[in-house]
N, C-alpha and C positions, 0 to 999 in steps of 0.2 A: 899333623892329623891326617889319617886315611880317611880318604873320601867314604867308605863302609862306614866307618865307624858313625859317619849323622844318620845311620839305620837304625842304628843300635837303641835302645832305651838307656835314659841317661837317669842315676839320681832316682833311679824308679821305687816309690813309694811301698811303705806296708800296707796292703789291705784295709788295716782298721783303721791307718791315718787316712785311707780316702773314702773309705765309711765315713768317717767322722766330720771329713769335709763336706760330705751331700749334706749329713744329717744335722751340722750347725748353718749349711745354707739354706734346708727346707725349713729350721726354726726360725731363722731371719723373714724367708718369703712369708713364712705365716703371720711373724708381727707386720711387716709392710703390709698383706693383704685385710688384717684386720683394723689397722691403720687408714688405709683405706675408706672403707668402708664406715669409720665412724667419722671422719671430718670430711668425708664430699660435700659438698655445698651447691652441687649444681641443680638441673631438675632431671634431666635421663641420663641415666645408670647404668651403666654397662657393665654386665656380672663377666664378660668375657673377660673386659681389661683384668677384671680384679682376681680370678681365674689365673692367669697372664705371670699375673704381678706374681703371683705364690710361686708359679712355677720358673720362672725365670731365674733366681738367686742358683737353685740345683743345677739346671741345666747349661747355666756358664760357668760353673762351678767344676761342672766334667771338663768342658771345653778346657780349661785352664787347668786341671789337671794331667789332662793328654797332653799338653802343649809342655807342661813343664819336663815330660819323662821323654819328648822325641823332638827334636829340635827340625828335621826333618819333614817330619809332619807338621808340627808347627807350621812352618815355612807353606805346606799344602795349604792347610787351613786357612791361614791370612789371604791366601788367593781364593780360596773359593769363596772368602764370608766375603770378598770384596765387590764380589759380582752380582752379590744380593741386595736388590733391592726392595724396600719399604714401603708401600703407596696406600696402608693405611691411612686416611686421616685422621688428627686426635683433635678432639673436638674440644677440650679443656686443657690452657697450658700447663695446668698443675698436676697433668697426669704426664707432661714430657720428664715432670719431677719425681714423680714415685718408677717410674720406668728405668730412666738412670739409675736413682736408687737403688732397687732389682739389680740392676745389672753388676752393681760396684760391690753391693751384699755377695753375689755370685763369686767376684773378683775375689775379693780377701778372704772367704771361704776357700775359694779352690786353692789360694794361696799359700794355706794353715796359717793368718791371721786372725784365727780364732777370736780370742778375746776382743781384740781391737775394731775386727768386725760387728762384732755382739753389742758392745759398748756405745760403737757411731751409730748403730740403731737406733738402742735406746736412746740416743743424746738428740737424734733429727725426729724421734716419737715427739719428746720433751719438747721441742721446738717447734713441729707443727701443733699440739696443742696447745700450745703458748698464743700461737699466731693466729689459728683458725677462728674466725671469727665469733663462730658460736660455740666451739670445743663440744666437749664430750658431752657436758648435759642435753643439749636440744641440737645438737647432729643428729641423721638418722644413720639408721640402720640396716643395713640391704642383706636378705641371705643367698648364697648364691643358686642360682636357677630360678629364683622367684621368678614372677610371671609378670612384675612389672606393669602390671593392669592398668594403673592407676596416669600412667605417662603419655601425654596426648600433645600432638602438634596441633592448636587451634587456631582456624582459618577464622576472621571474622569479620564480614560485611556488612555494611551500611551504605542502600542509597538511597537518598533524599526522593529522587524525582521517581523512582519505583513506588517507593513508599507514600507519596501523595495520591499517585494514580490508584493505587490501592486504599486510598483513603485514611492511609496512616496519619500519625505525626508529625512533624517536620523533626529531622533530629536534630540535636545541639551539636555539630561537628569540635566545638572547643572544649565540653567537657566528657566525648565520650571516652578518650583513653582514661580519664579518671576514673567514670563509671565503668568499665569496664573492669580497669584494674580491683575499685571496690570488689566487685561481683569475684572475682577469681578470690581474692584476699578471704573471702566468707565460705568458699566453696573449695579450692585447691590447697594438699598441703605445702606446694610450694609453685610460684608461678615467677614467668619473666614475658618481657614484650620486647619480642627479636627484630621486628620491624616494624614501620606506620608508611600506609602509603595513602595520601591526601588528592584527592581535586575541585572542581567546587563545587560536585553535589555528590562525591561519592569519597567511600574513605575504608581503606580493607587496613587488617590490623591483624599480625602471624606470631602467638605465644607459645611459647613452651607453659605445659603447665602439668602437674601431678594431681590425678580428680580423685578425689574419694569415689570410688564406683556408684555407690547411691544419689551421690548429689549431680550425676551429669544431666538428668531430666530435669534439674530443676534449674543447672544452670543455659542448658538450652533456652528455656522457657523465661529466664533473666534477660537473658541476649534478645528475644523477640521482642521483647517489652520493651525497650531502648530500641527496637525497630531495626534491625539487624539479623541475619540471617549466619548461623555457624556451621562449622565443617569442623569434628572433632577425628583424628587421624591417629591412632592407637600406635606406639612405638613396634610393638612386635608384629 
């Protein structure tokens, strides 16, 4: 083999076969991103990942295209993607899984694995519905660019010996992550308590939680009452 000849385009594809490869890997991104979006289960949402997700299947999809007709370049590319690095963090391991996903959707697309690729879609759809805890009827729904309004980091304090001097209550330190959690359960459509920090007159308490916009005046006004003071912290 002449050293030229790895310039050359090798095996170089028809047009419509690589039309057809973007356009069964943007139909794949769109069940993974729709996919997505009905089995999250966390509480903040990330309309970018999900953005991401759609667009990722295409765009490896070229990558693996170009690699397959210049062997050459190929070789370029494996060195340049190698120097890139990732410092995103993902905040849900189950989106390390829709991500690969993406990418392998891309893979077998660019590949003209057509069917095969179509088919492991629909079979890991079938299988995350199967698994997801609450499936399709009461997962929510996110469209993208929403405003996400509703997604609050809540800081929440409790101290005993403020609260006397003020003439409050004494609080219950043993049942307030209870009460508390009732209070979000009545008010949030989805909540979690990320940590609890204790000592022996004071006790802070940091949730994620999803407010109904009308109900956050009333949940403030919950929290004082149980003698605590909140710091509600809007995702966007």
């Amino acid at each position: 083999m002449i050293l030229s000849d790895l310039f050359v385009e090798k095996n170089a594809m028809d047009f419509s076969v690589m039309l057809l490869s973007l356009v069964v890997a943007a139909l794949n991104g769109g069940v993974i991103y729709l996919t997505y979006g009905r089995t999250y289960d966390g509480v903040f949402h990330s309309s970018g990942l999900r953005i991401s997700l759609f667009l990722l299947p295409p765009i490896v999809g070229m990558l693996i295209l170009v690699v397959m007709t210049n062997l050459a370049l190929s070789l370029g590319m494996l060195g340049a993607l190698s120097i890139v690095r990732y410092r995103t963090p993902v905040k849900e391991p189950l989106d390390l899984l829709y991500v690969f996903w993406a990418i392998s959707a891309g893979i077998g697309a660019g590949s003209g694995f057509f069917l095969f690729t179509t088919v492991t879609t629909l079979f890991v759809v079938a299988l995350l519905l199967l698994v997801t805890r609450h499936g399709m009827a009461s997962a929510r729904t996110y469209g993208v660019g929403a405003g996400d309004s509703g997604q609050h980091l809540l800081i929440l304090s409790f101290d005993s010996e403020e609260n006397r001097k003020n003439g409050g209550k004494l609080i219950n330190f043993g049942s307030i992550v209870a009460d508390v959690d009732n209070i979000l359960a009545g008010l949030a459509r989805k909540h979690v308590v990320k940590s609890r920090f204790f000592e022996s007159d004071f006790c802070e308490l940091v949730c994620e939680a999803d407010i109904v916009p009308e109900n956050k005046s009333t949940l403030l006004r919950q929290i004082e009452e149980l003698g605590g003071k909140a710091k509600l912290i809007g995702q966007n």
